[in-house]
Backbone as CSV, one residue per row, in Angstrom:
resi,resn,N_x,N_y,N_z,CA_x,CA_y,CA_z,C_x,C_y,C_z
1,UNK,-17.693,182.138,95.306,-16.440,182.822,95.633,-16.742,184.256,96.035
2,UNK,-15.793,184.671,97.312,-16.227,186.235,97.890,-15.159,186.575,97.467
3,UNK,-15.353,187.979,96.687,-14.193,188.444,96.679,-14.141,189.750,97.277
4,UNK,-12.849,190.229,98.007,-12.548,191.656,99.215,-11.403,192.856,98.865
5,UNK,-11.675,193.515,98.760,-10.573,194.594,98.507,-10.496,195.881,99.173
6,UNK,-9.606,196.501,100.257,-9.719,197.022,100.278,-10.109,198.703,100.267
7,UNK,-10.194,198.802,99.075,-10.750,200.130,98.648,-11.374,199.936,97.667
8,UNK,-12.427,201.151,97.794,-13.500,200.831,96.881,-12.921,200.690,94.831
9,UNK,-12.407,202.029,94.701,-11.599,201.953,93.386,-11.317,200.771,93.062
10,UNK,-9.996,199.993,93.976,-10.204,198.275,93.642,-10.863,197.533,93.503
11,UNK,-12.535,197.575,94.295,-13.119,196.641,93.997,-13.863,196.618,92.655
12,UNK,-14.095,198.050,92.114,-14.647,198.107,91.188,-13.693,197.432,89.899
13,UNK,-12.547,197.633,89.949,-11.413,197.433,88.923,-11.638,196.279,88.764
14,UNK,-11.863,195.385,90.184,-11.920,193.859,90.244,-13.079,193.280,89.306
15,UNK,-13.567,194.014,89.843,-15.133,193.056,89.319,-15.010,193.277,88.234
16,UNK,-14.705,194.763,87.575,-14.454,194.700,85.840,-13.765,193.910,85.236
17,UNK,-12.509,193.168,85.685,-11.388,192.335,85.543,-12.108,191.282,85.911
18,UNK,-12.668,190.751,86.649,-13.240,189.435,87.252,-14.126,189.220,85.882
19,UNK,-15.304,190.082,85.470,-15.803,189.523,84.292,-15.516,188.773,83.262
20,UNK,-14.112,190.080,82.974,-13.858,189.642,81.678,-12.704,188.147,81.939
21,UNK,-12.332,188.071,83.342,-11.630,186.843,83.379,-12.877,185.514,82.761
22,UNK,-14.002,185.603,83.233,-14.785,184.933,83.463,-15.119,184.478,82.196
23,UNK,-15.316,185.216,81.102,-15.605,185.131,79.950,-14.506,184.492,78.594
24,UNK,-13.253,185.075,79.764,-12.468,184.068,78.942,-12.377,182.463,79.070
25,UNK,-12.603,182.068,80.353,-12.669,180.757,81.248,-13.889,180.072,81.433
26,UNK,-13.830,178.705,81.066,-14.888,178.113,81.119,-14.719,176.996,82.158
27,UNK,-15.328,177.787,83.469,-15.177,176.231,84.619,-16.314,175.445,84.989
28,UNK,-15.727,174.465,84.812,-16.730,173.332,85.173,-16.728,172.971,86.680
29,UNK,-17.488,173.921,87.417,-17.195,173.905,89.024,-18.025,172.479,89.731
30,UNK,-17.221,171.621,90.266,-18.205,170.643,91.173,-19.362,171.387,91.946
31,UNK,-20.339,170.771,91.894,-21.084,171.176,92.717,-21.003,170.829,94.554
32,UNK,-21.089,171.753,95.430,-20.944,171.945,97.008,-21.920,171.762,97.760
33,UNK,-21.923,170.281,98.622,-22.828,169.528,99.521,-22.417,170.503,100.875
34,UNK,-23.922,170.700,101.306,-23.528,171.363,102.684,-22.473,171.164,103.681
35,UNK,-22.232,169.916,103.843,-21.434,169.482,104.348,-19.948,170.276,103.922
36,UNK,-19.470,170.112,102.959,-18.306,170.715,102.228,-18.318,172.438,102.697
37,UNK,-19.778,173.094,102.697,-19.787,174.448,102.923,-19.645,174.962,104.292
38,UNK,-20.281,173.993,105.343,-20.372,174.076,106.414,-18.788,173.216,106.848
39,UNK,-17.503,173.044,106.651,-16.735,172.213,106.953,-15.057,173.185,107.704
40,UNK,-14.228,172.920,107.418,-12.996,173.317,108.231,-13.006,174.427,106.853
41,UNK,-12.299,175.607,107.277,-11.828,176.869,106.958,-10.539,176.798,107.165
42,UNK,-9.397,176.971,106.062,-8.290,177.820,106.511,-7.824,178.649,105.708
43,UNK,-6.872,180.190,106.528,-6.919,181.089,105.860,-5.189,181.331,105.273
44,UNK,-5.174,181.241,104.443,-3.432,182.029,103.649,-3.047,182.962,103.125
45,UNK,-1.942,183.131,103.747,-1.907,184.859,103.642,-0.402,184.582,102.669
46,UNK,-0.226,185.474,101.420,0.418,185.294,100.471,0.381,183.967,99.417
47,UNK,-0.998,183.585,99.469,-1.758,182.245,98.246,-1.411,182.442,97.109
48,UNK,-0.868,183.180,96.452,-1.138,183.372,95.108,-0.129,182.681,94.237
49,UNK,1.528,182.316,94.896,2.389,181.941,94.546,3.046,180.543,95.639
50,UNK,4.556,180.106,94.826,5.610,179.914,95.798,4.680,178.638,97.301
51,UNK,5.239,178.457,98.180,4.519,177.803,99.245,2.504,178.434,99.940
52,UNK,3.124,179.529,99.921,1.848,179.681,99.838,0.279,179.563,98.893
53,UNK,0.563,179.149,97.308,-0.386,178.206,96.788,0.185,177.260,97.054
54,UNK,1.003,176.570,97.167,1.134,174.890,97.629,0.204,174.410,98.747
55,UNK,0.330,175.579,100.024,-0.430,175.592,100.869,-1.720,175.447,100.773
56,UNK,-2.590,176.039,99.598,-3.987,176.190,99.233,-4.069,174.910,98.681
57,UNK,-3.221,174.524,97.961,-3.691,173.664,97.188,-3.590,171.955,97.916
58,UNK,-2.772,172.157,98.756,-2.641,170.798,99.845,-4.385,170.834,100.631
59,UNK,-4.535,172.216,100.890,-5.404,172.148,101.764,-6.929,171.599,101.366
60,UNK,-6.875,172.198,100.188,-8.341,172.294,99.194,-8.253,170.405,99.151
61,UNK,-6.794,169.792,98.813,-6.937,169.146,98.296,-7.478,167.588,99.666
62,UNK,-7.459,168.470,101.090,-8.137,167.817,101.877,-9.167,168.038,102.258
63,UNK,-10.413,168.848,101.193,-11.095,169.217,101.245,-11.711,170.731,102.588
64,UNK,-10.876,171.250,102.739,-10.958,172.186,103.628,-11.157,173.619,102.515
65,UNK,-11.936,174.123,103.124,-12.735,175.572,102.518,-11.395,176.447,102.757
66,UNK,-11.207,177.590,101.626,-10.054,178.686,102.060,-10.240,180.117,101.583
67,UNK,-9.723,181.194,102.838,-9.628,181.671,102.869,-8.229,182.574,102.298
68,UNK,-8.203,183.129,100.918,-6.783,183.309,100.789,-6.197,184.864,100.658
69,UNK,-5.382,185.233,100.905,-4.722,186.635,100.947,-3.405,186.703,99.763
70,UNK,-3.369,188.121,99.228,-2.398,188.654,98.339,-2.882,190.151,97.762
71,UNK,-1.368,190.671,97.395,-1.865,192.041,96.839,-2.376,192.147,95.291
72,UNK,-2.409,190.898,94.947,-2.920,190.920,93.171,-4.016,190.744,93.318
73,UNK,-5.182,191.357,92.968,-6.448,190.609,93.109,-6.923,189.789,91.621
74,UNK,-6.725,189.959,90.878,-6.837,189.116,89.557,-6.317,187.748,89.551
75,UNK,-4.821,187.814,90.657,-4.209,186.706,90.620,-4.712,185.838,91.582
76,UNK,-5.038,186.385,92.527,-6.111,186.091,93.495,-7.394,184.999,93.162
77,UNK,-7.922,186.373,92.189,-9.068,185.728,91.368,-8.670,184.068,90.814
78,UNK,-7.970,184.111,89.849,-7.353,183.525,88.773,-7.160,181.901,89.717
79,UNK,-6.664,181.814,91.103,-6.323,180.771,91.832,-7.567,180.712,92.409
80,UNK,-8.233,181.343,92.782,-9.224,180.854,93.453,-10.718,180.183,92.646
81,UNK,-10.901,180.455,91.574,-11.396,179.701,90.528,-10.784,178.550,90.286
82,UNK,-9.711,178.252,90.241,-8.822,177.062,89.653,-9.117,176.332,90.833
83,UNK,-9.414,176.580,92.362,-9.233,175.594,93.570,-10.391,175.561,93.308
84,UNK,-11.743,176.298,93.077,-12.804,175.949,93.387,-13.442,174.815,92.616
85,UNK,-12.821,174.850,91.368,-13.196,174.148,89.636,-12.407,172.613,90.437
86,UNK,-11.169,172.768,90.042,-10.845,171.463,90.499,-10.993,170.478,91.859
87,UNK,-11.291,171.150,93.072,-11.863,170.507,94.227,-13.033,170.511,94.575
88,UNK,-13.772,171.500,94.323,-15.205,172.046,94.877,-15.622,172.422,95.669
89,UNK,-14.807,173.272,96.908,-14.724,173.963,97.663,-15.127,175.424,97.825
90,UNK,-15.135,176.052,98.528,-15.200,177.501,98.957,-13.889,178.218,99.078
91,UNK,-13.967,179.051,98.320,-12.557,179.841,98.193,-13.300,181.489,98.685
92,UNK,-12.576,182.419,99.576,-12.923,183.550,99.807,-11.367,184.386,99.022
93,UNK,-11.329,185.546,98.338,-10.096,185.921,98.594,-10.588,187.503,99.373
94,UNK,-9.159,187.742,99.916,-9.125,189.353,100.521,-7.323,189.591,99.693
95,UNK,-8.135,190.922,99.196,-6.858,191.685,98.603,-6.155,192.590,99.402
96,UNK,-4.863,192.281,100.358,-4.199,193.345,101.587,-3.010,193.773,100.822
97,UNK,-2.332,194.437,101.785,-0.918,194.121,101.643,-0.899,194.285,103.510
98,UNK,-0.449,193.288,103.453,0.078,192.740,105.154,0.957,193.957,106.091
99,UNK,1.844,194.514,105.127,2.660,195.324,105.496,2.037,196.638,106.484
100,UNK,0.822,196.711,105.662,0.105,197.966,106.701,-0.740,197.673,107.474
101,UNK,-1.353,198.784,108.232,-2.259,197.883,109.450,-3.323,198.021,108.982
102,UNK,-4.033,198.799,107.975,-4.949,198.761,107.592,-5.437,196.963,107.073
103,UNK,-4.083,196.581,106.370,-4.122,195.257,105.403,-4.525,194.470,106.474
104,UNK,-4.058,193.993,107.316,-3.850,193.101,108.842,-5.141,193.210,109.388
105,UNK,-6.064,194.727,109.720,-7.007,194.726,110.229,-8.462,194.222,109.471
106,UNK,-8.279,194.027,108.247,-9.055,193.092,107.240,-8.920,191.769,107.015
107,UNK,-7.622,190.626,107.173,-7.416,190.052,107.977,-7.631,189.336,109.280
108,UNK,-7.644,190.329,110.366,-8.268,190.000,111.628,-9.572,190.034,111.562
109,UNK,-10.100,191.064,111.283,-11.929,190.532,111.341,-12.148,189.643,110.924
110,UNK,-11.732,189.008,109.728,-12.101,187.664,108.879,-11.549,186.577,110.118
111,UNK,-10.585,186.693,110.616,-10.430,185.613,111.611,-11.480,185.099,112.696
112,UNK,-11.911,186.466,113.351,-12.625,186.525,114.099,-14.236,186.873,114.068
113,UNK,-14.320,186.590,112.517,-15.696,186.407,112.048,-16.048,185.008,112.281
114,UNK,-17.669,184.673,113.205,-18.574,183.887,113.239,-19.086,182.487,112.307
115,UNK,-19.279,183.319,110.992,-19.751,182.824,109.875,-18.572,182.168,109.231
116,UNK,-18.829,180.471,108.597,-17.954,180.027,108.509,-16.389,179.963,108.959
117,UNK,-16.576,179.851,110.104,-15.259,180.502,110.890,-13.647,179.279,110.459
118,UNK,-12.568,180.682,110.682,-11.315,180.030,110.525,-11.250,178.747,111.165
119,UNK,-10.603,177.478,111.131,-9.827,176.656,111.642,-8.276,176.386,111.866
120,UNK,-7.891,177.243,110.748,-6.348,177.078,110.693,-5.441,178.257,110.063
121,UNK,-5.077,178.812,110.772,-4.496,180.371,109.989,-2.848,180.057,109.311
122,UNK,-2.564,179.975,108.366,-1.281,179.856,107.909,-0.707,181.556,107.530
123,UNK,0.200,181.811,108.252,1.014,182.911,107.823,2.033,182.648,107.614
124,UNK,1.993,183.098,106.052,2.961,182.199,105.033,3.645,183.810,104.226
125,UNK,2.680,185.234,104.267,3.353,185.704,103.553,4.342,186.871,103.814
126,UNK,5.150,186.605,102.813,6.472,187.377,103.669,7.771,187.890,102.531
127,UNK,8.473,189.072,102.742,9.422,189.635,101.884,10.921,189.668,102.727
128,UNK,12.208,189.473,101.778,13.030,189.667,102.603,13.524,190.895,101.539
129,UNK,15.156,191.294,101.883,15.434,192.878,101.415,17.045,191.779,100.910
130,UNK,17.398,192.208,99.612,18.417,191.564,98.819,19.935,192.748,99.422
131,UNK,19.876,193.744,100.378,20.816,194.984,100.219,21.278,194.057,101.877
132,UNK,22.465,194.387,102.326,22.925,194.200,104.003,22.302,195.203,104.848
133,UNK,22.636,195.056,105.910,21.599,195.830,106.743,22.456,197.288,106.810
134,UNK,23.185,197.788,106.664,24.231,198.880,107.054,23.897,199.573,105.258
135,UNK,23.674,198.563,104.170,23.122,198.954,103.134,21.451,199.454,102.904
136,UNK,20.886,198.867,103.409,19.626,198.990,103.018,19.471,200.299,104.031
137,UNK,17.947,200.710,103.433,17.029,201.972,103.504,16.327,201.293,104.980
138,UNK,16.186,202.601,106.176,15.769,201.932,108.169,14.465,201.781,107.415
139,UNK,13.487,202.741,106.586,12.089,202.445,105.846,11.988,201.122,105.468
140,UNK,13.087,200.762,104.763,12.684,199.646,104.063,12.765,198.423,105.445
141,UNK,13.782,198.555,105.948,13.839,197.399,107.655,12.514,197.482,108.172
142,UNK,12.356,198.484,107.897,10.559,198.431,109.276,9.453,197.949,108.350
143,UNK,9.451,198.322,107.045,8.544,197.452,106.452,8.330,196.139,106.625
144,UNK,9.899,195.202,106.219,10.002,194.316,106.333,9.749,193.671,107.865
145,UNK,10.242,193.919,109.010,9.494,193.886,110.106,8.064,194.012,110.322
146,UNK,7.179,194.723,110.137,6.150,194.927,109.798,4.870,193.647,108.819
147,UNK,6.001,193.065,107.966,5.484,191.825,107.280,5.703,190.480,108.038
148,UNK,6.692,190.618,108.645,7.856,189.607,109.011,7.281,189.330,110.863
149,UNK,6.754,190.316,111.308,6.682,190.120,112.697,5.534,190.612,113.287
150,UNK,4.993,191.854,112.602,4.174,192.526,113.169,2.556,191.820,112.759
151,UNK,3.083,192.111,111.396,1.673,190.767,110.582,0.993,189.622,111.338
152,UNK,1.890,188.773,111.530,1.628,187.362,112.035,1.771,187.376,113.653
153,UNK,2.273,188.469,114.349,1.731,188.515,115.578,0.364,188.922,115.927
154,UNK,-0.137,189.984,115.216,-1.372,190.485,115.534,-2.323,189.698,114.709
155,UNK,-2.317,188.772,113.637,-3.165,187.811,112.969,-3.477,186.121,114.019
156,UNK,-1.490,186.067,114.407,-1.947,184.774,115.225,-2.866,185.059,117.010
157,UNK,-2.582,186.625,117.374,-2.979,187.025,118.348,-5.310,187.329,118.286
158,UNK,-5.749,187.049,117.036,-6.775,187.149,116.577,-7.099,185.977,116.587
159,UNK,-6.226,184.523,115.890,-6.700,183.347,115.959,-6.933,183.123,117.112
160,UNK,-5.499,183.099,118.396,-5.411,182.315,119.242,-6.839,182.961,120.535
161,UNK,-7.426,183.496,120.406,-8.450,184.426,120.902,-9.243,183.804,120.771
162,UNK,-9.413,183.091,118.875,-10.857,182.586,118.549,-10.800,181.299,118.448
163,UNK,-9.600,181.054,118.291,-9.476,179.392,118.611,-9.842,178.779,120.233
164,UNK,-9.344,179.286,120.627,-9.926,179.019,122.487,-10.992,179.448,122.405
165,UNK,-11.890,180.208,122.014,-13.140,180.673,122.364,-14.240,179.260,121.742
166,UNK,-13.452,178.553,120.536,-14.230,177.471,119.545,-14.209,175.962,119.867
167,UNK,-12.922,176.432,121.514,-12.038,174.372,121.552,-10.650,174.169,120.730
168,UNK,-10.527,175.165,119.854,-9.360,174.504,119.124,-8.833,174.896,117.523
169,UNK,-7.580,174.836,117.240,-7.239,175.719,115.860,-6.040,175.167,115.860
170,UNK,-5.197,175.572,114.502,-3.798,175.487,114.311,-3.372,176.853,113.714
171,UNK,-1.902,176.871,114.344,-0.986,177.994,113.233,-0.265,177.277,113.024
172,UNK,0.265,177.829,111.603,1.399,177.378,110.763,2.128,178.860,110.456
173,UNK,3.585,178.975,111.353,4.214,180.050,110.721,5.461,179.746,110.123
174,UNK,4.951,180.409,109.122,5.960,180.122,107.756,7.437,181.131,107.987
175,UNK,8.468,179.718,109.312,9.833,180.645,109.215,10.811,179.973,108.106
176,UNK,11.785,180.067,108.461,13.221,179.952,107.499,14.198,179.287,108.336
177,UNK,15.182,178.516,107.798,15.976,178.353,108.942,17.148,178.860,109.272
178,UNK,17.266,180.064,108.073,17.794,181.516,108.337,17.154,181.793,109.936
179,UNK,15.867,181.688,110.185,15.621,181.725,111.661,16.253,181.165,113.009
180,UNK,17.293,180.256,112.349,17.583,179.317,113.653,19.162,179.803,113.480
181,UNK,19.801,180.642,112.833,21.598,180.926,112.703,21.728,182.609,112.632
182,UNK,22.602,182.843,112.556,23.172,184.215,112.764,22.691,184.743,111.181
183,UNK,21.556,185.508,110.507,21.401,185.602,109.387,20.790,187.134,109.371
184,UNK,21.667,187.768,109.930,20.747,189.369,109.145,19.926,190.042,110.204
185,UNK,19.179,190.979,109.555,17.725,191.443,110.001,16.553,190.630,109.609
186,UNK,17.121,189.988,108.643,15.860,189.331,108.064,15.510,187.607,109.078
187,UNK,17.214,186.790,109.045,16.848,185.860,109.921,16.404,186.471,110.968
188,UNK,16.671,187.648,111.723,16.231,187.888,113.304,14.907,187.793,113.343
189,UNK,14.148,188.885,112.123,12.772,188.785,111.704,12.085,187.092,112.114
190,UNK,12.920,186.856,111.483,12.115,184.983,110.968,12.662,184.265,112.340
191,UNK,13.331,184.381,113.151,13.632,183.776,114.534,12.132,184.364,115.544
192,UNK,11.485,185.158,115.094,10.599,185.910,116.158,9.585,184.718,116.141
193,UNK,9.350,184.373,114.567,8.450,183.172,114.363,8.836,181.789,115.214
194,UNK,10.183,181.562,115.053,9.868,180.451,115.799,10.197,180.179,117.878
195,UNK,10.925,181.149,117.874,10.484,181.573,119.195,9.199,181.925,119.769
196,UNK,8.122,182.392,119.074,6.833,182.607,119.376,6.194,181.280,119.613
197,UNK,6.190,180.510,118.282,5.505,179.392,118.169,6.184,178.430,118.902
198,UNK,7.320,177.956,119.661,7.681,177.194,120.213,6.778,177.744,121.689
199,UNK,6.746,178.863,122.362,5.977,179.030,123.499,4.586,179.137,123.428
200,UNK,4.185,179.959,122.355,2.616,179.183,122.077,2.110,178.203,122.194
201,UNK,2.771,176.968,121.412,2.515,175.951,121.457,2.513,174.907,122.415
202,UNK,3.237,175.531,123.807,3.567,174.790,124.640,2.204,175.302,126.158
203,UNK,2.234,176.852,125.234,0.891,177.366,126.416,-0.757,176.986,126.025
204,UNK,-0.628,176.849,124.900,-2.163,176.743,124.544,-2.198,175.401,124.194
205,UNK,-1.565,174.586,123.875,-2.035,173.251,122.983,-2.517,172.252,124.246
206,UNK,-2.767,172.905,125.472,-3.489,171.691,125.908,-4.975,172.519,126.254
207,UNK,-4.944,173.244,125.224,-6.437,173.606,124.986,-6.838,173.446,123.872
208,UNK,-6.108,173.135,122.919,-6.857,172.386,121.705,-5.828,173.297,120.795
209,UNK,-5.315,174.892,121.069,-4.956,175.102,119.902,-3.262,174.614,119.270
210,UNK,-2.520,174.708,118.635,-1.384,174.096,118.016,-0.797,175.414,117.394
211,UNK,0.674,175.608,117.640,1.380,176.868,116.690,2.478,175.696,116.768
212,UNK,2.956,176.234,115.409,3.892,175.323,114.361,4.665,176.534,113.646
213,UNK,6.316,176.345,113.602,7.053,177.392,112.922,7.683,176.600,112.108
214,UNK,7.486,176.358,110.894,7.779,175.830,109.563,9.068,176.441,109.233
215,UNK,9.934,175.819,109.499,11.187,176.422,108.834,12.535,175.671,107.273
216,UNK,11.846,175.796,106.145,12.651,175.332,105.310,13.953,176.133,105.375
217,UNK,14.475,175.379,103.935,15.671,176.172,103.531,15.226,176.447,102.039
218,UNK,16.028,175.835,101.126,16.109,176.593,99.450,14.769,175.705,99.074
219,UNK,13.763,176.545,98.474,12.854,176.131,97.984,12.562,175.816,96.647
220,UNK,12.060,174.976,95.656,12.182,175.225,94.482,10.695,175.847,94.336
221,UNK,10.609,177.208,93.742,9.352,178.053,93.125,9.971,179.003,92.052
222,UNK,8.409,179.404,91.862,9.002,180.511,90.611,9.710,181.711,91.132
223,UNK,9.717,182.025,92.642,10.263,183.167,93.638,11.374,183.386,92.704
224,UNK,12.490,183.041,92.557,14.237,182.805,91.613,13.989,183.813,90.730
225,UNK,13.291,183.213,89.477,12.866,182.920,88.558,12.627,184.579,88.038
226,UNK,11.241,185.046,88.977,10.603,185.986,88.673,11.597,187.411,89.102
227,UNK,12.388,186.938,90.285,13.143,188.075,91.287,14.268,187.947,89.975
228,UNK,14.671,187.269,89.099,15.717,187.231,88.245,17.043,186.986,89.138
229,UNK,17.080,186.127,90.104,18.332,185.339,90.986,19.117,184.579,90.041
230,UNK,20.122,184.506,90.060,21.036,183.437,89.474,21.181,181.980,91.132
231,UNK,20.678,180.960,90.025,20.562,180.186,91.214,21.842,178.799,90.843
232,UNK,22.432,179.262,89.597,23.410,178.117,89.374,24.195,177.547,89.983
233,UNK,24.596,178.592,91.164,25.628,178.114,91.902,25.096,177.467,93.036
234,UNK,23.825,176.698,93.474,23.529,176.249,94.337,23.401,174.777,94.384
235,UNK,23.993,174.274,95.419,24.150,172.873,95.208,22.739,172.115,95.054
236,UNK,22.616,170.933,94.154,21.441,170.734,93.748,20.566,170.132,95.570
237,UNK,21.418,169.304,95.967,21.061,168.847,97.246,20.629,169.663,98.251
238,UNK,20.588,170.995,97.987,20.283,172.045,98.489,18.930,171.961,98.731
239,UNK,18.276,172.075,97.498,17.060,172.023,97.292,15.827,171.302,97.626
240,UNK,14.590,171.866,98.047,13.723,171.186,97.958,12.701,171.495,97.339
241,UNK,11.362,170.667,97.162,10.458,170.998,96.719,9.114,171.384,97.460
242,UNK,8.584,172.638,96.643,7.466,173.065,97.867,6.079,172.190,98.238
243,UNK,5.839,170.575,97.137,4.774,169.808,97.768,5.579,169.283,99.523
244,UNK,6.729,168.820,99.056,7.185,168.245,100.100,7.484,169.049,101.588
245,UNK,7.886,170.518,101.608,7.831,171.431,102.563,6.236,171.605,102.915
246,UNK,5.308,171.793,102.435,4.464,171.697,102.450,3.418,170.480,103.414
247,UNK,4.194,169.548,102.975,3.208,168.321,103.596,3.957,167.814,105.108
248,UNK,5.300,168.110,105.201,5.938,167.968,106.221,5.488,169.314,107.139
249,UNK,4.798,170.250,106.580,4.720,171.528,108.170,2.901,170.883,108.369
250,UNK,2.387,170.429,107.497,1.266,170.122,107.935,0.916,168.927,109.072
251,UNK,1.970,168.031,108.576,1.889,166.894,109.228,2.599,167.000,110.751
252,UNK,3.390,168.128,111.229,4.040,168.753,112.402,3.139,169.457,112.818
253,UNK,2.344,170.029,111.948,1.181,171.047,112.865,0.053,169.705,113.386
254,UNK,-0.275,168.924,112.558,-1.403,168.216,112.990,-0.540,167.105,114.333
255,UNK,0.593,167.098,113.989,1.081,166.328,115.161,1.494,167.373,116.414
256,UNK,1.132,168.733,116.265,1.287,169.288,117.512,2.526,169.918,118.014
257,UNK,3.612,169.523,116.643,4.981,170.352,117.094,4.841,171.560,116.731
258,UNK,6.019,171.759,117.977,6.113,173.577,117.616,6.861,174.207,116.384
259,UNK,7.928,173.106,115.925,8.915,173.711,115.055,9.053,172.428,114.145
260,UNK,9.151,172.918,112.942,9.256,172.005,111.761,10.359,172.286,111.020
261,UNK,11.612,171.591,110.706,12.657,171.541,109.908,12.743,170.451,108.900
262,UNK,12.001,170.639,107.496,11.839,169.895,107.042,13.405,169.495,106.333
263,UNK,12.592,167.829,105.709,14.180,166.902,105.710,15.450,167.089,106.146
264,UNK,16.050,165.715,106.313,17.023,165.690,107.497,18.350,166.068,106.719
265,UNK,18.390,166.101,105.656,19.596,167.391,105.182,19.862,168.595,106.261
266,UNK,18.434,169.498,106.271,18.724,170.706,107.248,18.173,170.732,107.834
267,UNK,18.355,169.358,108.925,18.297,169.168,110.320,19.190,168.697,110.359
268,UNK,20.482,167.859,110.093,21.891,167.883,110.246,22.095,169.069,110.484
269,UNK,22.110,169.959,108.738,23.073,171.135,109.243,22.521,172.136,110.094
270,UNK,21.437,172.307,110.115,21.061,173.293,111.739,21.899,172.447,112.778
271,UNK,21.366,171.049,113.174,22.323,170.811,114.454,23.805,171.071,114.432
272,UNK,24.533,171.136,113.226,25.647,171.454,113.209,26.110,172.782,112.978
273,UNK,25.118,173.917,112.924,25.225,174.897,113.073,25.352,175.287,114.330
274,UNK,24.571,174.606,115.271,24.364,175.063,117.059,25.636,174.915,117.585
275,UNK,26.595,173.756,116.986,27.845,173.869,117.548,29.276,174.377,116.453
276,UNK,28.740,175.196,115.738,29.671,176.222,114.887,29.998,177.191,115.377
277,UNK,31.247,178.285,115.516,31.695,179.488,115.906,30.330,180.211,114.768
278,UNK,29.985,181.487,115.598,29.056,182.317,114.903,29.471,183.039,113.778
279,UNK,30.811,183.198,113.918,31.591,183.886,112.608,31.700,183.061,110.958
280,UNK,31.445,181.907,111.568,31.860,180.810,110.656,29.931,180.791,109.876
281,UNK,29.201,180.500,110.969,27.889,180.726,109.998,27.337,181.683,109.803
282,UNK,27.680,182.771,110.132,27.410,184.034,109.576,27.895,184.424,108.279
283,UNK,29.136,184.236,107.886,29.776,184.435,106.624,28.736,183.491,105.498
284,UNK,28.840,182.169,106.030,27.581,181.256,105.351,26.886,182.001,104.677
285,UNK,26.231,182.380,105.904,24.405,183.075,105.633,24.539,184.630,104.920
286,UNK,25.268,185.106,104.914,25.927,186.153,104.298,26.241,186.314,102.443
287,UNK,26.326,184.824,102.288,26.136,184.365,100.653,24.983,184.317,100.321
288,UNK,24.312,183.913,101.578,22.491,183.381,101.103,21.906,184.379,101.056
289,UNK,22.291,185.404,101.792,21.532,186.820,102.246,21.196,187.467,100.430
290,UNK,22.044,187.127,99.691,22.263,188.153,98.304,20.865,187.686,97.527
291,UNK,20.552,186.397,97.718,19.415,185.474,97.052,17.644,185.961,97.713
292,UNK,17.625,187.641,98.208,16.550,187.683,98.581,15.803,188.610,97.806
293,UNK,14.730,189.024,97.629,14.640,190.015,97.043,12.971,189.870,97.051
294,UNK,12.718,191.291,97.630,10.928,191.495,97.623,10.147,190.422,97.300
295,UNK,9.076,190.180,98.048,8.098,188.765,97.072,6.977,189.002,97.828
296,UNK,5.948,188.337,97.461,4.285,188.340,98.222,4.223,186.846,98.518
């Protein structure tokens, strides 16, 4: 396991913390046939929780080597031992925060590094803002832009570079289907994703590479939970679960679509959103808007 941190102070913190993780934990790591070391790479950006470990852990669990991103590095740590112990894989982590360009430009080199190179970039991580837009702080909008658009353009703009240069790659961008209705700053954010990846996918995939815009709705994770949301009032049918979001954007990326709306719950109601007055699903999305709140 590599572990990356941007600044030196952190890395030292890490490795002091990495020890003593180590000493508490006793893994019984499979041992790694070249084959396994030398094999598919993919990288996730916000692994540590929520869809994005689902993501790691689908992936590991098809034996693919990973590359994973978050601002915890302990927690970092903590998952990437657990994938390596239970599958026997190669786990790298890098400690960013996406939001800055510094974070992104640590990130991109790893994409466009040689050695064990990416196969599949998932940009999965992402924050929305719980305040309306006329409420919230313009700082806090551009951050969130910044995670939401700026991130995963200049990360998928690194793959799609090195994927054509190799024959071939996938993206998986992790939208919402707040992306596809009248929802905020934040759906506009998450519409960039799948407007991107619908023309990506249509310009490059007959060169091998694939962009895919994953768009759930209510997820079940600890996201709720930890943000302290009251989620009672949500209809249970609402819900899904993140193996199943999960295995449906994979199985759309490997089949080459551009846009993934998992189960046909909300793919009804998106199609029946396209022919709704905008006032009518805006007010909607306007209830949902309250259920957001910072996350990695």
């Amino acid at each position: 396991m590599r572990v990356l941190t941007t600044s030196h102070h952190k890395a030292v913190n890490v490795a002091e913390q990495l020890d003593e993780l180590e000493t508490q934990q006793d893994w019984e790591v499979p041992l790694m046939t070249d084959d396994r070391k030398n094999g598919p790479t993919a990288l996730v950006t916000g692994a540590t929780s929520g869809l994005g470990a689902e993501f790691a852990r689908q992936l590991a669990g098809q034996g693919q080597n990973l590359v994973i991103t978050g601002r915890d590095p302990i927690a970092l740590v903590g998952k990437a031992q657990g994938l390596e112990a239970q599958y026997g894989i190669s786990v790298e982590t890098l400690t960013v925060d996406l939001a800055t360009r510094e974070g992104v430009d640590v990130v991109a080199a790893r994409i466009r590094a040689r050695e064990q190179p990416i196969t599949m970039l998932v940009n999965n991580a992402g924050a929305g803002l719980s305040t309306e837009f006329h409420e919230s702080e313009a700082e806090a909008e551009v951050a969130m832009l910044r995670l939401l658009v700026e991130a995963p353009m200049l990360l998928s703009h690194a793959a799609i570079r090195s994927f054509l240069a190799r024959g071939g790659g996938r993206i998986i961008n992790v939208s919402s289907v707040a992306g596809l209705i009248p929802d905020g700053s934040y759906g506009a954010a998450k519409s960039w994703a799948v407007s991107f990846s619908r023309w990506a996918n249509t310009r490059y995939k007959s060169s091998g590479v694939t962009v895919t815009a994953l768009c759930p709705g209510l997820v079940r994770t600890e996201f709720h939970q930890r943000a302290g949301i009251d989620t009672s009032k949500r209809p249970r049918w609402a819900w899904m679960d993140a193996d199943d979001v999960v295995r449906e954007g994979l199985t759309a990326a490997a089949d080459g679509r551009g846009v993934c709306v998992p189960s046909r719950r909300y793919r009804s109601l998106m199609a029946a959103a396209r022919f709704s007055p905008d006032a009518v699903v805006e007010r909607f999305s306007r209830s949902e808007a309250k259920a957001r709140k910072t996350a990695d």
